[in-house]
C-alpha positions as CSV (number, residue, x, y, z in Angstrom):
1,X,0.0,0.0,0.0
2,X,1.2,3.2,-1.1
3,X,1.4,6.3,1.4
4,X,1.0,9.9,0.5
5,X,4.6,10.6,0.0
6,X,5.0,8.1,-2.5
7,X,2.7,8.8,-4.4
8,X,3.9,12.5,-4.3
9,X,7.4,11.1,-5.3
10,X,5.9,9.1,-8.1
11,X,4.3,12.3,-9.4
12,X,7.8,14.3,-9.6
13,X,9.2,11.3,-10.9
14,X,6.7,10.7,-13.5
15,X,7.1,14.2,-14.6
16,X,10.7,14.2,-14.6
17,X,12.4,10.5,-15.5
18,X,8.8,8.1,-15.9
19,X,11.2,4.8,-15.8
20,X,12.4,5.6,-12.5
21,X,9.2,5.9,-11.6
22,X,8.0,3.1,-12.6
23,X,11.1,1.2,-11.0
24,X,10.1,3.2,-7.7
25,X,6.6,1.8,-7.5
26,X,7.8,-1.8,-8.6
27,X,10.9,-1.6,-6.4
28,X,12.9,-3.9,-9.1
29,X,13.7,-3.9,-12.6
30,X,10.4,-5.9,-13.8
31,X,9.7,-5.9,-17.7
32,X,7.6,-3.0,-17.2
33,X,10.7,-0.6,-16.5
34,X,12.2,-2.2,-20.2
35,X,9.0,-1.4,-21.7
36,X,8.9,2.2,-20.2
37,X,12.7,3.1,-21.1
38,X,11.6,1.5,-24.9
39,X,8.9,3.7,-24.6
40,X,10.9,6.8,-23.4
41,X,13.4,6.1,-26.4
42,X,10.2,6.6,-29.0
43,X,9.3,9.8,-27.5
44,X,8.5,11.1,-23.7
45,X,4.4,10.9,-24.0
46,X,4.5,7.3,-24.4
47,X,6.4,6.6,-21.8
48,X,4.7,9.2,-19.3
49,X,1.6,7.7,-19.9
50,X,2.8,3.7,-19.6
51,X,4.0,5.4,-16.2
52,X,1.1,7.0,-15.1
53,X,-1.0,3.6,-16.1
54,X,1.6,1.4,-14.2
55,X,1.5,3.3,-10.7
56,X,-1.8,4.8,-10.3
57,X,-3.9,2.7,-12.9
58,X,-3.1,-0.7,-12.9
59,X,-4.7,-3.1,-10.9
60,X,-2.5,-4.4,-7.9
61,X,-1.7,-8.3,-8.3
């Protein structure tokens, strides 16, 4: 479960570098974080949104 701070830290890290973020919420390189960077390398939408699905969206398994 996510407190207020991460989710604030996911935010600034969304906004500033989104496959940290996405390896901040995972808390390990997954295959997400390799499809984020790919995503990054296309151009920095993609990859903002993939990040924005993956921490707040996604459901949690």
């Amino acid at each position: 479960m996510s407190t207020d701070t991460d989710k604030i830290i996911e935010i600034i890290l969304i906004l500033t570098m989104s496959p940290l973020a996405v390896w901040y919420h995972e808390r390990r390189c997954t295959i997400n974080v390799c499809i984020n960077v790919c995503l990054m390398l296309l151009f920095i939408f993609p990859g903002m949104i993939h990040a924005i699905w993956f921490c707040f969206m996604r459901d949690s398994q």
